[in-house]
Every structure is written in C-alpha cells, then in structure tokens.
C-alpha positions as CSV (number, residue, x, y, z in Angstrom):
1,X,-10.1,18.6,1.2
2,X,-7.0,18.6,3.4
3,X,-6.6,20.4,6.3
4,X,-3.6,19.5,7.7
5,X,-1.1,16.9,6.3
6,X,2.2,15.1,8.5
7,X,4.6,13.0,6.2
8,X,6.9,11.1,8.0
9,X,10.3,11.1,6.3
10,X,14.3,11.3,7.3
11,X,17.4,9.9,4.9
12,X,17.9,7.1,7.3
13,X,14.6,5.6,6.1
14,X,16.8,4.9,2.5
15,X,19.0,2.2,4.6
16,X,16.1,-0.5,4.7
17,X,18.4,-1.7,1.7
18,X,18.6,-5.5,0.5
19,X,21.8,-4.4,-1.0
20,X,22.9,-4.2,-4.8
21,X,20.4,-5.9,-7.3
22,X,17.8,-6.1,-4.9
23,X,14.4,-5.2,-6.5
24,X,13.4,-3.0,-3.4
25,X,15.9,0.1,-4.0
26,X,15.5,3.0,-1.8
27,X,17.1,4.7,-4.3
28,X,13.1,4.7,-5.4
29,X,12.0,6.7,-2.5
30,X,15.0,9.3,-2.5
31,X,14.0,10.3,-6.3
32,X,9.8,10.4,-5.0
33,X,11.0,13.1,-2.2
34,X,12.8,15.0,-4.8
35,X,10.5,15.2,-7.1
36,X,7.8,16.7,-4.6
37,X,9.9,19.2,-3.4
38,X,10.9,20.2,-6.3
39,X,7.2,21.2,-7.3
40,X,6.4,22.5,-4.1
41,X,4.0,19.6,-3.0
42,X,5.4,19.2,0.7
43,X,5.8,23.0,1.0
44,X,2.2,23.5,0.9
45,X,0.1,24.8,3.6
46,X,-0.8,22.5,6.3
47,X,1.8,20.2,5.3
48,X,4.5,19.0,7.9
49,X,7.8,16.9,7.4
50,X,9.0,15.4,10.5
51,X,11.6,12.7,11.0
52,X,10.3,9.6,12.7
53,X,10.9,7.7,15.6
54,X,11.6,3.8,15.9
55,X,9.3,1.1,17.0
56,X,10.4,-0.9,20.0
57,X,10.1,-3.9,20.4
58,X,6.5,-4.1,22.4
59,X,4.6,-2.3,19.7
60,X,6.0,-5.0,16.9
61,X,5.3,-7.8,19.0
62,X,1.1,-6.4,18.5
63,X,1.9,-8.3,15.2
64,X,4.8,-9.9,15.6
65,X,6.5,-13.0,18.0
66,X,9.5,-12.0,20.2
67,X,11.2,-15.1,18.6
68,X,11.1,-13.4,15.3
69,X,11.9,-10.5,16.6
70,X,15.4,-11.8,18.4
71,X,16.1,-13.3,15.5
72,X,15.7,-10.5,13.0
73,X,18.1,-8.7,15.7
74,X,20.7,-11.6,15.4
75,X,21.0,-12.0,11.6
76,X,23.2,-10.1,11.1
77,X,25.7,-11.4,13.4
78,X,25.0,-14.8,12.5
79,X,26.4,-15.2,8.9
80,X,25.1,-19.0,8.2
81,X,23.1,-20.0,10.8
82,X,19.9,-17.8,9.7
83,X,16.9,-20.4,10.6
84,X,14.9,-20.6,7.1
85,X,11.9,-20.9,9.1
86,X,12.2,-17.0,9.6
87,X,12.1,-16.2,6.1
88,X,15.4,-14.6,6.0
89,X,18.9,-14.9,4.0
90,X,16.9,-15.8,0.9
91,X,17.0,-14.0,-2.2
92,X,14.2,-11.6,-1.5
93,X,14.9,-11.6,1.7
94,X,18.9,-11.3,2.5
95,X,20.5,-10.5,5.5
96,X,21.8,-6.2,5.7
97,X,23.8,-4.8,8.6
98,X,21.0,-3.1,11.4
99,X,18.5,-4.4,9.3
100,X,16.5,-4.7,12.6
101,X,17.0,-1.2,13.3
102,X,16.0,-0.1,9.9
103,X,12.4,-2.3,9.6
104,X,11.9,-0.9,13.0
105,X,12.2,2.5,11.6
106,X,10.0,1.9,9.1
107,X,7.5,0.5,11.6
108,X,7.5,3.3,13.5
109,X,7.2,5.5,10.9
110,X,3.7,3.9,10.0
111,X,2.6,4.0,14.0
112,X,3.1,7.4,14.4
113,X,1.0,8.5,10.6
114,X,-2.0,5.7,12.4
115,X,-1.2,8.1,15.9
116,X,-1.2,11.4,14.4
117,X,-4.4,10.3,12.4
118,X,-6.1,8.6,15.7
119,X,-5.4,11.5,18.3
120,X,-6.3,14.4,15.5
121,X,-2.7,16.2,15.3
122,X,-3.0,15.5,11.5
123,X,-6.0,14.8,9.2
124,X,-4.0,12.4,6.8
125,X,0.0,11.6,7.5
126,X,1.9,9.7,5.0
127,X,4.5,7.2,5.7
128,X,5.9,6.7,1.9
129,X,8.9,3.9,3.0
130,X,6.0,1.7,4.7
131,X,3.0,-0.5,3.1
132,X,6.0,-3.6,3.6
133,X,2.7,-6.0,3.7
134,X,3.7,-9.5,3.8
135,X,5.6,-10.2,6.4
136,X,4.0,-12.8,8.6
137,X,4.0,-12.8,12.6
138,X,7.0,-15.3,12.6
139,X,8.8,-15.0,9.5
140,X,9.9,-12.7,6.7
141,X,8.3,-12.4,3.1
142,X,8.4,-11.0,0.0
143,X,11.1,-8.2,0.7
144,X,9.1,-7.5,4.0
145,X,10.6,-7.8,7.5
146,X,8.5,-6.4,9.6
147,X,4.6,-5.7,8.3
148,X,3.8,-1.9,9.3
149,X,0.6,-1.8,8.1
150,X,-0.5,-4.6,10.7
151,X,1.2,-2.8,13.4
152,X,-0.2,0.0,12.6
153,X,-3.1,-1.4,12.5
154,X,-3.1,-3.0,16.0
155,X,-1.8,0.2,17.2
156,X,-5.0,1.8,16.6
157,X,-7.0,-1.2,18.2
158,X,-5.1,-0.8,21.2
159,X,-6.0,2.8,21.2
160,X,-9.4,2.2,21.1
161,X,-10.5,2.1,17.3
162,X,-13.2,-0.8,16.8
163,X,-13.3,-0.4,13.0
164,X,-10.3,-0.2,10.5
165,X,-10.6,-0.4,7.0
166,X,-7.0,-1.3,5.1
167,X,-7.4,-0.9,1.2
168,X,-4.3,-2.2,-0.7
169,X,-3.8,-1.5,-4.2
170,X,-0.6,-3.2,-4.9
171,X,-0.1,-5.6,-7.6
172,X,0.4,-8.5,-5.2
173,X,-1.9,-9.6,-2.7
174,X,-2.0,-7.8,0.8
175,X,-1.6,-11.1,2.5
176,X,0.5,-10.6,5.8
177,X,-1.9,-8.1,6.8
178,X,-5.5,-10.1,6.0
179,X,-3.6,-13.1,7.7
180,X,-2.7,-11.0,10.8
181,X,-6.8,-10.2,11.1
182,X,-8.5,-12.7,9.2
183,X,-10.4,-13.9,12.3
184,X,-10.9,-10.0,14.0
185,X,-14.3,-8.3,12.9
186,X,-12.4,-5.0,14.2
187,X,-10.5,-4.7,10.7
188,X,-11.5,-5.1,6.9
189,X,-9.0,-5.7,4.8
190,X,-9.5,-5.1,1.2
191,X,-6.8,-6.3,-1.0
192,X,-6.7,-5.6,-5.1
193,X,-4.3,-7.3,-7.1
194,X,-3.3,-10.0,-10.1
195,X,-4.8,-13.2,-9.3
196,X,-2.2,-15.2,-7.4
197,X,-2.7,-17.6,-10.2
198,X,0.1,-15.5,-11.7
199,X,1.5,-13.5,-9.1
200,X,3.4,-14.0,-5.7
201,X,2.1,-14.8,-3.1
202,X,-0.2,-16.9,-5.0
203,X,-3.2,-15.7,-2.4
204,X,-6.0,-13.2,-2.2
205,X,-8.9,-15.1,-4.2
206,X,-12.2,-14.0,-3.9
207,X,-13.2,-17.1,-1.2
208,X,-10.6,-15.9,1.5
209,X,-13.4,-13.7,3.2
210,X,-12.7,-14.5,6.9
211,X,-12.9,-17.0,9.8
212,X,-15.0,-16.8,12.7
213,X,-16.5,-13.5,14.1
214,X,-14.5,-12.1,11.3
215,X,-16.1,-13.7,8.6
216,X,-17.0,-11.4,5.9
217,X,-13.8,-8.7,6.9
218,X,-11.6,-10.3,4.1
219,X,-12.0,-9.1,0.8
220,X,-10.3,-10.1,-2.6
221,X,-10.5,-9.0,-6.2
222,X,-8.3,-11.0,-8.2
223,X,-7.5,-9.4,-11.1
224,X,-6.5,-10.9,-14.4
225,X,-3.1,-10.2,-16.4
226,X,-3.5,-7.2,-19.0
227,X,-5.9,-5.2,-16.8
228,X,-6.1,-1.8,-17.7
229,X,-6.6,1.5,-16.1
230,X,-10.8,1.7,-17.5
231,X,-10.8,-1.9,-16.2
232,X,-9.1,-1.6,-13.3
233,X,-11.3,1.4,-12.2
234,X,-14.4,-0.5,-13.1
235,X,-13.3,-3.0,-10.6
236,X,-12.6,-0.9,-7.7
237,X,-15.7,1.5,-7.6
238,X,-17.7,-2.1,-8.3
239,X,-16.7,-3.0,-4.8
240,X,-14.5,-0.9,-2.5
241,X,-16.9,2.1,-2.5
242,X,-19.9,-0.2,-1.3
243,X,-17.5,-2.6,1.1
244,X,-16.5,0.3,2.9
245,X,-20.0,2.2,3.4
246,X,-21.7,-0.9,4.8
247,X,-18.8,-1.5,7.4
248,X,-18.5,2.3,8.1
249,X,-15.0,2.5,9.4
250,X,-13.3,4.8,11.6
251,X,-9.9,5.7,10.0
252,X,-8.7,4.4,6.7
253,X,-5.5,2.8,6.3
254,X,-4.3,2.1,2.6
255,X,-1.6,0.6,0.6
256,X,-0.7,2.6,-2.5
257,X,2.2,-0.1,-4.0
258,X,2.2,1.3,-7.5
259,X,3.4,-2.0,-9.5
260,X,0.3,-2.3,-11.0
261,X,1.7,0.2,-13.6
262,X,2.6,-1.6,-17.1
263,X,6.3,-0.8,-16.6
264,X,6.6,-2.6,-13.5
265,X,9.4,-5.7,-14.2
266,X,7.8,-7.8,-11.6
267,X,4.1,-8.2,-12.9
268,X,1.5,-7.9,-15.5
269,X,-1.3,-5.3,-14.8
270,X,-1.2,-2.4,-17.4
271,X,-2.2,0.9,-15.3
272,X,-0.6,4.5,-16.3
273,X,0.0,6.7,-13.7
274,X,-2.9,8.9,-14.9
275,X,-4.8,5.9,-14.4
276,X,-3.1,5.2,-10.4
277,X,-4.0,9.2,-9.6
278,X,-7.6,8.5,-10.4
279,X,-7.5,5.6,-7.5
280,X,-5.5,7.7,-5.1
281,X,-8.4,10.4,-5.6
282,X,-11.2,8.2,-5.1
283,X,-9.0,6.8,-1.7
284,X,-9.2,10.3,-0.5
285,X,-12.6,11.3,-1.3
286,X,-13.8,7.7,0.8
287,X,-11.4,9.0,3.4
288,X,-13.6,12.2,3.6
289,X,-16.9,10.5,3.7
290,X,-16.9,7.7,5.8
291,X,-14.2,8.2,8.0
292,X,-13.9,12.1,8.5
293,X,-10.8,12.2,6.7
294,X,-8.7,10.3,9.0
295,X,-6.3,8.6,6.4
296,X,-3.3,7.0,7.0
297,X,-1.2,6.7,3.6
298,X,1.5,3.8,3.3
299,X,3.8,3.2,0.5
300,X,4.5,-0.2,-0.9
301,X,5.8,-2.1,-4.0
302,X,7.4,-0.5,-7.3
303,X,10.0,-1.3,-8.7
304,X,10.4,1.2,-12.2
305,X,12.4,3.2,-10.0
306,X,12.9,6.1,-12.4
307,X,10.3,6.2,-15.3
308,X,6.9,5.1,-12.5
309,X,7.5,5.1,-8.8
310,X,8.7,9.0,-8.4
311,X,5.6,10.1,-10.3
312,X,2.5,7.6,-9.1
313,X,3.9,8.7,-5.3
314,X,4.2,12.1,-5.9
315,X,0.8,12.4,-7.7
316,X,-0.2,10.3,-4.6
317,X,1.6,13.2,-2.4
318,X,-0.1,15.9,-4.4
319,X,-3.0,14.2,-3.7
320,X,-3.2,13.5,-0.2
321,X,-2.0,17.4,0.3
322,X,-4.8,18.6,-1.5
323,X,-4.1,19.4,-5.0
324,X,-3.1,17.3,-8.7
325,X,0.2,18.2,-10.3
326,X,0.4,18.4,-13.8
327,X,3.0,19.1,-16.6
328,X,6.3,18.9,-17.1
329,X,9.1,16.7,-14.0
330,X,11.8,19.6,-13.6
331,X,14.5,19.7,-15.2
332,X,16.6,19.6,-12.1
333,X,14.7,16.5,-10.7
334,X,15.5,14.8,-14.6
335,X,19.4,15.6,-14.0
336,X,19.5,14.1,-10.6
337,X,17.4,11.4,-12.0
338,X,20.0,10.8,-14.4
339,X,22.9,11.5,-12.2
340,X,22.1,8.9,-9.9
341,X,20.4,5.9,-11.8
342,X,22.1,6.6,-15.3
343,X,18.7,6.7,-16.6
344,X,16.8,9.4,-18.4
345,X,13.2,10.0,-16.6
346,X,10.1,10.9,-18.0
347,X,9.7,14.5,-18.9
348,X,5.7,14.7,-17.9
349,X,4.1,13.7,-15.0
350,X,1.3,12.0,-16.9
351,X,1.9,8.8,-19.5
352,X,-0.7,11.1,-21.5
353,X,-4.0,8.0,-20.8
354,X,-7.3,10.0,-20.9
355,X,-8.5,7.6,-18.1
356,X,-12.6,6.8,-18.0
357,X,-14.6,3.5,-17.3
358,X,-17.9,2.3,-17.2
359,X,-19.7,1.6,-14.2
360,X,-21.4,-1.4,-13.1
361,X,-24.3,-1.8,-14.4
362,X,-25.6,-4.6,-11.8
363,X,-26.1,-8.1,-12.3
364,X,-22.9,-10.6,-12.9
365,X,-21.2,-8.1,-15.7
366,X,-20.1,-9.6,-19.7
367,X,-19.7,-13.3,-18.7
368,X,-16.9,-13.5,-21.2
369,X,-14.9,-10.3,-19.4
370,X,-12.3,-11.7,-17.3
371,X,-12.3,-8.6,-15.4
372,X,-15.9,-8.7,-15.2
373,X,-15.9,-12.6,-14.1
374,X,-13.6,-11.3,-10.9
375,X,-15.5,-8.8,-10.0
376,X,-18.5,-10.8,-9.8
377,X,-16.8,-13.5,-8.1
378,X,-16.0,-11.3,-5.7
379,X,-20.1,-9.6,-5.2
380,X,-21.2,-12.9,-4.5
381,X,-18.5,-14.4,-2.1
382,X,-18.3,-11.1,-0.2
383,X,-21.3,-8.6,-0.5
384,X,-24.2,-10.8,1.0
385,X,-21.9,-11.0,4.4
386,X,-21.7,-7.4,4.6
387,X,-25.7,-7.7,3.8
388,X,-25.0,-5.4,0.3
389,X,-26.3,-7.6,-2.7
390,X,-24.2,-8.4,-5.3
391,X,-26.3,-7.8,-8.0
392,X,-26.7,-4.3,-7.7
393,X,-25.8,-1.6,-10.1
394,X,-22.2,0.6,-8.1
C-alpha cells in the first residue's frame, strides 16, 4: 500500500543526548537504523533516505514562545542561572551543549515528513528521532524540548490543511500536543496510554475532550496497568477507527512511542512487539482510507534500547514501507548490538505472542473489565460530540 516512502535521518540526529544515564539514549535510534538496513527495509523500492534540515526559529515559534526559544539557546552558556519556569536543568530535562541546535533538528526533521506528505513528494515520510510530545509552548517536559509533532502540526495548518488527525500510542499521555490545540476544531488529537493515575504526566483522562469550537477534538483512553496486547487492541479499534471516520481527516499524523511494551523500565502496560505491529498496521490501513495515505510517522518514547525499541521501529519501518519482516535479527546487527550496549539482543523479531482480540460488542463492555470500564468511559465522554453513539458495536 505504499507507493513512495521518504525517512528523514542523518547521524547528527543521535546528538539530541541528555548525556550519560539519561533514559532518552540515542544510542536507541542508531541500533533501529541498523537493524533496518540490515534486512533491507529502507532499501526497498520507493523508499528514500535524506538528511534533514533544521527548523528556524519562525516555524517553532507556530508552537512555541520566542522567550522559550532564547532561552533554550542560552542554556547552555548559562550554567546556574537556568529559569525553572522553562522546564530545564532538571533531571529529565538537563542542560547539553547545542541542545538548541539539536531539538531544532529534530523539529525540522518532523516539518519536512508533514511537507513531503502535504505537497505529495512522498505518500508517508518517517521522522523516527521525533514524536518529543510534551513539551509545552513555554517550557520543557518530560525529556522533550521542543514538541515536533505540534509543529508539525501547525505547519500543515499554515499550509492550508483544515483537518489533522494526531494518534499517539505511547505509554504516556500525548499532552503537549492536545494542550497546543485543545481549543482548534482544525486538529483531533487522540492520545492512548496508562491512566495518568499511574503514569507521568498524570493527564489524558477520558473528560479532557476540548474547549470552545474545539470541543469534542480531544480524545483520551486511559488505560489501566497490566494491559495486554488482546486488550490493548480491543481498546483501539473500540474508538480510534470510528473517531477518525466521523472527523474525516486530511493527513494523519501519529506517535508510535513503543513503551507500552512490558519491558519498558519506565511503565506498566504489557504489549509484545507482535502485539505493537498489529497497531502500526491498522495506523497504516486508516492512513489509506480516510486520508489517501498521506501519513506522517513520528517516533517517540522507549527506553529497552536493545531487547524492544530496534524491533517495534523497525517492524514500524517495514510497515510503513510496505511489507512485515519476520524471523531471525542478523547476526551482524546482534554483534553490534552487543558491541556497543554490552547487551545481548533478541535473536527474533517477534516475542513469539499469537496476537487476537475481541471486538466490541456495543453497549458499555464487562462492567468489571478495567479495560472495558476505559473504553466506555471514553464512548460516552467523546462519541456523542463527534455525533457517533457510544453504544454501538466497533
């Protein structure tokens, strides 16, 4: 289903680097481009890597304030006098040399996947560093300096787009990006992830659906700890599917953070990477009918570097360029794997999970389910402002 495929990627795009110890390690990325050159996924037909260019400063300031911006500039200069009003020189969010210049990269990198997509030089492009979602307009957030999916996002309304639909399937809420839109009817932002009950940011509940014209454009699943791949599935063709058909969007924008895997150290879903495919095939099929295939694929959180994030992105690569993978990682890939994280990855591309769910049924679900109870919580706050009802059967 895809005809022509740009991924934006260059080496430089490994020095958006908190530094040693850091969660965030590029280190993650590096080992997903290996991997899918080594089985041949970005050689394929159609398929073009190209470097990317930086975002100055008037595109970021679509999202974000010139103050922030100056002072994301400065940091680094400033040793001690980092305002913590900005969000940075805290643990998640430390100061690194040209750290400016690096988030601005990987800004850019996400504007030109939304341009490519927009002005039809690519059907899907793939920005793999970005999905950085929670940075706000005026500070930073959750390892996130600047938010390139909102950028991205008001690219594309500044180049005429009048409906975007942003999925995000990360384990933590997508909140930098709903709060950079909550009010704007122009973008729906659907966000799955563990309940924030549990999780950072400790957002995204089912009751956050909008303000003003925009009412309705904000929707939430928040999933309970323990959710598996049949569960998790269940929960995402219960509502994303019918979301997106009632607001018929123009180009899809979507989040692919793959911490929702049970490996993940920094949260509490259980999904396989068999089970992640499965959701980065039904992304692409929605892509194809509702928005003519014009999908723009960001990266986002994951932090198994070795045994989860090389594989769910890759599988999300081989997906996006048209074809699964399967089998064994090569043996090559395992050495370098090994070589540089003194770690022994995983000899398969799959965790071996025969992955299948049960649809909804209609109605409210098992009241005694927690997965079931979110979903339903999220029907009734959401559905009857798109006018879907949120009893029906998926």
């Amino acid at each position: 289903m895809s005809d022509s495929v740009l991924v934006l990627w260059d080496d430089v795009l490994a020095s958006y680097d908190f530094g040693r110890g850091h969660p965030l390690r590029p280190l993650r990325l590096e080992l997903t481009l290996a991997l899918a050159r080594d089985l041949g996924v970005l050689a394929r037909p159609g398929v073009t890597v190209r470097a990317p260019s930086s975002s100055g400063e008037d595109t970021l300031a679509l999202v974000h304030d010139r103050d922030y911006i100056a002072a994301v500039r400065s940091a680094p200069d400033l040793p001690g006098r980092i305002e913590a009003r900005y969000g940075l020189g805290s643990g998640d969010n430390p100061v690194f040399p040209r750290m400016h210049e690096a988030a601005a990269l990987v800004t850019g990198a996400s504007v030109e996947a939304a341009s490519a997509v927009w002005e039809g030089r690519a059907q899907h492009a793939v920005n793999i560093a970005g999905g950085l979602h929670h940075a706000m307009r005026d500070r930073a957030s959750g390892f996130c300096v600047y938010d390139d999916p909102a950028v991205a996002i008001a690219w594309l309304l500044q180049a005429g787009a009048t409906r975007v639909a942003y999925v995000d399937v990360d384990v933590h809420h997508g909140d930098g990006v709903q709060a950079a839109f909550y009010g704007d009817p122009r973008v729906l932002t659907v966000s799955l992830h563990e309940s924030g009950s549990y999780l950072f940011p400790g957002t995204g509940f089912p009751d956050e659906t909008g303000t003003g014209d925009g009412r309705g454009t904000s929707v939430n699943v928040a999933l309970p700890p323990g959710t598996t791949d049949a569960e998790w599935l269940r929960a995402f063709t219960a509502v994303v599917p019918q979301v997106l058909a009632a607001y018929r969007p123009e180009v899809l924008v979507t989040q692919l953070g793959c911490d929702t895997h049970t490996l993940d150290p920094l949260a509490h879903l259980a999904l396989s990477v068999d089970g992640q495919r499965r959701t980065y095939g039904l992304l692409h099929a929605l892509a194809h009918d509702l928005c003519g295939g014009r999908w723009v694929v960001l990266g986002g959180g994951g932090y198994e570097i070795v045994q989860v994030v090389p594989r769910a992105w890759t599988h999300a690569l081989a997906e996006v360029t048209g074809a699964p993978v399967t089998g064994e990682t090569p043996a090559g890939w395992r050495a370098e794997a090994l070589r540089r994280s003194g770690e022994y990855a995983p000899a398969l591309l799959s965790d071996g999970r025969a992955v299948a769910w049960t649809p909804w049924e209609g109605g409210t679900g098992a009241p005694h389910d927690h997965v079931d109870r979110a979903v339903a919580a999220t029907r009734a706050a959401t559905f009857p402002l798109l006018g879907l009802d949120p009893l029906a059967a998926a």
